[in-house]
C-alpha positions as CSV (number, residue, x, y, z in Angstrom):
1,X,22.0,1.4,-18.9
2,X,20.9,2.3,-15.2
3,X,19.1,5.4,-14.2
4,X,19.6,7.6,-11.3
5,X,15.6,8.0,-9.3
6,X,15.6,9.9,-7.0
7,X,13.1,8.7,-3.9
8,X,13.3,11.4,-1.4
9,X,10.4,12.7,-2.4
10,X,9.1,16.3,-1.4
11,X,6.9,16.8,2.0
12,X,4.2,19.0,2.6
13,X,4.6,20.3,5.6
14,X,8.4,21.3,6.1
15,X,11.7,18.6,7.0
16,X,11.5,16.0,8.9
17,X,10.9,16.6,12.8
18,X,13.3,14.1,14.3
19,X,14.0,10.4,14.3
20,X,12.4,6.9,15.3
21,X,12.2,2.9,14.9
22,X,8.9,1.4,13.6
23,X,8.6,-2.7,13.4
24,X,11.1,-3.6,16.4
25,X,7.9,-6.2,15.8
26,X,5.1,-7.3,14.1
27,X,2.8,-6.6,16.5
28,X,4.3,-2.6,16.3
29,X,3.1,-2.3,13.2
30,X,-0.9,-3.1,13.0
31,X,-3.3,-3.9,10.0
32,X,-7.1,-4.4,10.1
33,X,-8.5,-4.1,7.2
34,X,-12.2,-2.9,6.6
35,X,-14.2,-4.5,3.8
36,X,-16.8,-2.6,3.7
37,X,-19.7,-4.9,3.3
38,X,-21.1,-7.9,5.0
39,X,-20.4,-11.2,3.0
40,X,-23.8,-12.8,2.0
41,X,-23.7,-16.0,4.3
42,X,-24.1,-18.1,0.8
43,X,-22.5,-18.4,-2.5
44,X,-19.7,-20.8,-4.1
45,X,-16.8,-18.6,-2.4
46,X,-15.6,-18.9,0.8
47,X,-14.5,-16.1,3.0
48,X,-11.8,-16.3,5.7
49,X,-11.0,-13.5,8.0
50,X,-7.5,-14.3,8.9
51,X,-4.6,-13.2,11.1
52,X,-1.0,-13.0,10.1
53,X,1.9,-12.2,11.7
54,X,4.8,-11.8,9.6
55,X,3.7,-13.2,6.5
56,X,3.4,-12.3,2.8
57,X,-0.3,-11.7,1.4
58,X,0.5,-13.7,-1.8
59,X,2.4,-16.3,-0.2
60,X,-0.6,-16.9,2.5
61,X,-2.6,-17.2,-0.8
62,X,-0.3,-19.9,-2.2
63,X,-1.1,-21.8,1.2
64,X,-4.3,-21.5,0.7
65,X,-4.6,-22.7,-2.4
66,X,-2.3,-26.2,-1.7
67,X,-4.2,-26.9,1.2
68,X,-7.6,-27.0,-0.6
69,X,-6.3,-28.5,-3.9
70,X,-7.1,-25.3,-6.0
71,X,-5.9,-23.1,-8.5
72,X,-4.3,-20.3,-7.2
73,X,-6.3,-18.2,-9.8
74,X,-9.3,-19.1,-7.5
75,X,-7.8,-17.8,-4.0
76,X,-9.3,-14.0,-3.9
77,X,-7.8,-10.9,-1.9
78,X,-8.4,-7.2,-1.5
79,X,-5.0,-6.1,-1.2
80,X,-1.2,-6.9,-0.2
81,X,-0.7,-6.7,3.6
82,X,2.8,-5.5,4.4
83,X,4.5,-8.9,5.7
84,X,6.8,-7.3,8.6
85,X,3.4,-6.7,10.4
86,X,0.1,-8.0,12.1
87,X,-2.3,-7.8,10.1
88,X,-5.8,-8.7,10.1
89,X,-7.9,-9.3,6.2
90,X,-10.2,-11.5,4.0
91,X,-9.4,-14.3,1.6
92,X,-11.7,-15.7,-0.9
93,X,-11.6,-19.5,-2.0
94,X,-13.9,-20.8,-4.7
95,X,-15.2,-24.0,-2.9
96,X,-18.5,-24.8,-5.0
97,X,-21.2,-26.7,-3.8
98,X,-21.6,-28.3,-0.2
99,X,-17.6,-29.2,-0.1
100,X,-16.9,-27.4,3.6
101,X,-12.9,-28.3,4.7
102,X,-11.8,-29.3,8.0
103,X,-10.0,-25.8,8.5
104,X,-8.2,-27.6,11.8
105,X,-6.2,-29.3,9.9
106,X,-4.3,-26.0,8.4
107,X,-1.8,-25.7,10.2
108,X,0.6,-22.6,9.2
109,X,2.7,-21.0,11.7
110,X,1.9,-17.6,12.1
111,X,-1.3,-17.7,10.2
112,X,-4.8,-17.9,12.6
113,X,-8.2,-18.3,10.7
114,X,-10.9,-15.9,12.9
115,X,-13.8,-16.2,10.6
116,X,-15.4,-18.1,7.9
117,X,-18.6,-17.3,5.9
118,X,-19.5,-17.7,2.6
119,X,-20.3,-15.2,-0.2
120,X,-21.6,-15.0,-3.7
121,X,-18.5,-13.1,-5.0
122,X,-14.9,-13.7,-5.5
123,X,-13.0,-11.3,-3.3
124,X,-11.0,-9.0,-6.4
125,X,-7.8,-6.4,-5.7
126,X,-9.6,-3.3,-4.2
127,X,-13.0,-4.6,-3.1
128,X,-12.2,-3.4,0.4
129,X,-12.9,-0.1,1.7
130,X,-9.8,0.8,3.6
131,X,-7.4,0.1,6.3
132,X,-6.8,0.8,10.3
133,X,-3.4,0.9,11.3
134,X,-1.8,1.0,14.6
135,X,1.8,1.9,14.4
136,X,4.3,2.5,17.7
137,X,7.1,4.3,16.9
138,X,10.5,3.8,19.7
139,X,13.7,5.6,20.1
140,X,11.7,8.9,19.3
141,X,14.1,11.5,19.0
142,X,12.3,14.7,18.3
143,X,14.5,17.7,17.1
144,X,12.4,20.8,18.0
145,X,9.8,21.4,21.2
146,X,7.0,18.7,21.5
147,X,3.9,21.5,20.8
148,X,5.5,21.7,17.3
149,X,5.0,18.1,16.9
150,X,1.6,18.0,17.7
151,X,1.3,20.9,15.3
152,X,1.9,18.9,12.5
153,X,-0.2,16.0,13.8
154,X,-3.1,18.6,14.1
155,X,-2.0,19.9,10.5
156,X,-2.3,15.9,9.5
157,X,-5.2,15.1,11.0
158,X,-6.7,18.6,9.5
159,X,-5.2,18.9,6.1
160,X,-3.9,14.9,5.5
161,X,-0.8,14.4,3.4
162,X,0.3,13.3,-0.2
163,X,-1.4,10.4,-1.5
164,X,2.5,9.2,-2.7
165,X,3.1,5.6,-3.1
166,X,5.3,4.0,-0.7
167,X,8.7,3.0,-1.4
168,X,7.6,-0.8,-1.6
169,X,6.6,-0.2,-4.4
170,X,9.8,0.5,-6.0
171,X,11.8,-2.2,-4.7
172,X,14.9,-2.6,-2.3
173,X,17.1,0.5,-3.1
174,X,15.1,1.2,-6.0
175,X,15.3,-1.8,-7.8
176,X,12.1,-2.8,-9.6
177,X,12.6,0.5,-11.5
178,X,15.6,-0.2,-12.9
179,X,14.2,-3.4,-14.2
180,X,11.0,-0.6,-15.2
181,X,13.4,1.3,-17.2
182,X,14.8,-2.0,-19.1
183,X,11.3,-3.1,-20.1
184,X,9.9,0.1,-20.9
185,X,12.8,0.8,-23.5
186,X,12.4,-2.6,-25.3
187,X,13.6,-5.8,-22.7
188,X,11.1,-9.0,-23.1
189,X,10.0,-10.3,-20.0
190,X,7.4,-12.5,-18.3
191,X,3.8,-11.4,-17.8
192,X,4.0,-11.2,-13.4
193,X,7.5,-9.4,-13.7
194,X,5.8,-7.1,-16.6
195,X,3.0,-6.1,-14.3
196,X,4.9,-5.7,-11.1
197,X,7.5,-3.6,-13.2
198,X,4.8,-1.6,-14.6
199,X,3.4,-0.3,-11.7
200,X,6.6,0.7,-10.3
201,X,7.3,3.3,-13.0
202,X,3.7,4.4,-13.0
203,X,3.9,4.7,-8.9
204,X,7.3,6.7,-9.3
205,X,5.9,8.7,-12.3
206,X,3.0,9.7,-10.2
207,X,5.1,10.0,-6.9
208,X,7.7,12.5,-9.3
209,X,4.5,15.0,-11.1
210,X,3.0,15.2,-6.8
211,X,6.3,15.7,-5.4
212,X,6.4,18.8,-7.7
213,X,3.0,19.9,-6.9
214,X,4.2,19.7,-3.2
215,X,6.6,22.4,-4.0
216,X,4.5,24.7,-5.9
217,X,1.9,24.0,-3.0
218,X,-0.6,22.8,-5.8
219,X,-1.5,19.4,-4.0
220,X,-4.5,20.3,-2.5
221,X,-6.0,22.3,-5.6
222,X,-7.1,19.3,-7.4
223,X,-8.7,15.7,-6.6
224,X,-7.1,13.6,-8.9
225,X,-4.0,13.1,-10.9
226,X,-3.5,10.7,-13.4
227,X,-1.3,7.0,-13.3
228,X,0.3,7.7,-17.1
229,X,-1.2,5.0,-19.7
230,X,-2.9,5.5,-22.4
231,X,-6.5,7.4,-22.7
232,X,-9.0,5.1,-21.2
233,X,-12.0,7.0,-23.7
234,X,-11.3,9.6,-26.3
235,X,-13.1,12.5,-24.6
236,X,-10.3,12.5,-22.0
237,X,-6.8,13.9,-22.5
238,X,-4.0,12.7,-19.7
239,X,-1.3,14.9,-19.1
240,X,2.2,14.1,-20.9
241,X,4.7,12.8,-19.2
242,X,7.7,14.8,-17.9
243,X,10.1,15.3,-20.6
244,X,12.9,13.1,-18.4
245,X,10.4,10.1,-19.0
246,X,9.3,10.0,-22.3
247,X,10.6,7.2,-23.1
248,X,8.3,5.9,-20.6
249,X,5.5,7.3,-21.7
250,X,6.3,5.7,-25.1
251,X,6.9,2.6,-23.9
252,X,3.4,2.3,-21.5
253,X,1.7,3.5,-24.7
254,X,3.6,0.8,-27.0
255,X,2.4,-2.2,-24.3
256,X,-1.3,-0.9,-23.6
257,X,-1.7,0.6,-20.2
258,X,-4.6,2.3,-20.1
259,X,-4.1,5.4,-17.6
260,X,-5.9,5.2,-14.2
261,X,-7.2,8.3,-11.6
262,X,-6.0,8.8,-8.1
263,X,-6.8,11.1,-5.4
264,X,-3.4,13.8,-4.9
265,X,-4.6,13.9,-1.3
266,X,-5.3,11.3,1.5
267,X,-7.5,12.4,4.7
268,X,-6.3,10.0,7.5
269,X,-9.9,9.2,9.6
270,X,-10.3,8.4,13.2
271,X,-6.7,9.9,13.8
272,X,-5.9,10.2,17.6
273,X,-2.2,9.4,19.0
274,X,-0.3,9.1,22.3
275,X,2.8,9.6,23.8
276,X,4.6,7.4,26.2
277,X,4.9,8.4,29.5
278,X,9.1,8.7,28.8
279,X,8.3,10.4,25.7
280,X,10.6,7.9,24.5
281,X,7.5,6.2,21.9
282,X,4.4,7.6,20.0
283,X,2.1,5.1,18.9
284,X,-1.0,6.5,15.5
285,X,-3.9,5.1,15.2
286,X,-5.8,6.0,12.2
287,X,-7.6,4.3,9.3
288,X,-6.6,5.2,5.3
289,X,-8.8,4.4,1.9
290,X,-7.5,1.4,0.0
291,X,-4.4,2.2,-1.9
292,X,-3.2,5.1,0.3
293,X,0.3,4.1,2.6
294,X,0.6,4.5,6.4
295,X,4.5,5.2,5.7
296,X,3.3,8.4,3.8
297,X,1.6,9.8,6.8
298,X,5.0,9.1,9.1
299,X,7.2,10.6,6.7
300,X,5.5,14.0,6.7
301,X,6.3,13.7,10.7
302,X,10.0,12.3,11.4
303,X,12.8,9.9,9.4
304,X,11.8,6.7,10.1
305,X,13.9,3.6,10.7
306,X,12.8,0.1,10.0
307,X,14.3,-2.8,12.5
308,X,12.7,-6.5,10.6
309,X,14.1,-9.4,11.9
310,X,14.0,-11.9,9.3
């Protein structure tokens, strides 16, 4: 049976502010990701710093992994880049020994390799410090005078914003938690969809307990909240789940999640903007902890419209 979820989640600073386009494309919406350490210059892994322009994180993995004749398993990556974007991160391959590739010969559209050095380490989901993002929003249409708008960029910049996760997460219209809600009340399905299914209804469980502290203006009072699973030791006690999710909660606990912190709060960093000289675009700059979603930060400011031409 579906489920009605609702997505609109509550912001922190009062409605929306007025309208705009992000991604008319890729290069409107900008990636860099910061590692956070300096690779080694030796080891059996090898690190590529690569650009891609409208491309998938996973799939550029897959790629990867064909070109040099290895398991996929042994292709490493901090985290997923959106794909309607340029982005800019590191891939791990295991390549033991002295066996160096001619990297000429990969040829992917859209894909440029800018670095390669070697490391000691596989490259594992979250490795990486954070993210810069450079995002130009067009058609701005901004409902109220322009000083209140750079109030709540100063408030932003000041306060930051909900650490929610972003809608991606869930799915087009929703639809990985419908598939959440099937699994978590008894359907069998394959490990990947399992996993990607279970950290949608975590995400929205999370997104649903902060949208509720952003009404009660408790989001700020604490660091942490808690991704529902299981206790991960038995001196800690994890909140229950809303009672319109129990049977969620019952069914994370019946396949083994074990719960996970994260921060109710994100602090954007190096946060500076400019208007056009039309007023007509605003483009952000402004670097985010792993985990924490650009998209987030732009909702607390306007309704946003994506343009992706597939």
């Amino acid at each position: 049976m579906n489920r009605e979820f609702c997505l609109d989640f509550s912001r922190a600073f009062g409605s929306s502010l007025g309208s705009g386009v992000i991604r008319h494309t890729p290069a409107d919406f900008r990636v860099t990701e910061i590692l956070g350490f300096e690779p080694s210059g030796s080891g059996e892994h090898v690190y590529l710093y690569v650009r891609k322009i409208d491309a998938n994180t996973g799939w550029v993995a897959e790629q990867l992994a064909r070109f040099l004749n290895i398991r996929h398993f042994d292709v490493g990556y901090a985290g997923r880049k959106d794909r309607h974007a340029e982005t800019e991160q590191w891939f791990s391959c295991w390549l033991p020994g002295n066996r160096e590739p001619d990297w000429s010969n990969l040829q992917i559209e859209g894909i440029e390799i800018l670095k390669i050095v070697r490391h000691d380490k596989k490259l594992r989901r979250g490795d990486h410090l954070g993210n810069r993002f450079k995002l130009r929003i067009s058609e701005l249409r901004v409902s109220v005078d322009e000083s209140i708008l750079i109030t709540r960029l100063n408030l932003l910049k000041r306060n930051g914003f909900p650490n929610y996760f972003g809608e991606q997460r869930f799915g087009r219209g929703g639809g990985n938690l419908q598939k959440a809600n099937e699994l978590l009340n008894g359907a069998k399905l394959g490990r990947r969809q399992r996993n990607l299914y279970i950290s949608a209804a975590r995400s929205y469980l999370f997104n649903w307990a902060l949208s509720k502290k952003v009404d009660n203006g408790q989001w700020t009072g604490c660091k942490y909240a808690w991704l529902y699973g299981l206790a991960p030791h038995r001196d800690i006690e994890v909140p229950a789940v809303d009672v319109d999710f129990q049977d969620w909660g019952q069914g994370l606990e019946r396949l083994g999640v074990k719960a996970m912190r994260r921060s109710l709060a994100v602090l954007p960093e190096e946060f500076d903007w400019q208007f056009s000289t039309d007023q007509s675009q605003l483009v952000l700059a402004f670097s985010l902890p792993s985990g924490a979603y650009a998209t987030c930060l732009l909702r607390e400011l306007i309704d946003y419209e994506e343009v992706r031409i597939e």
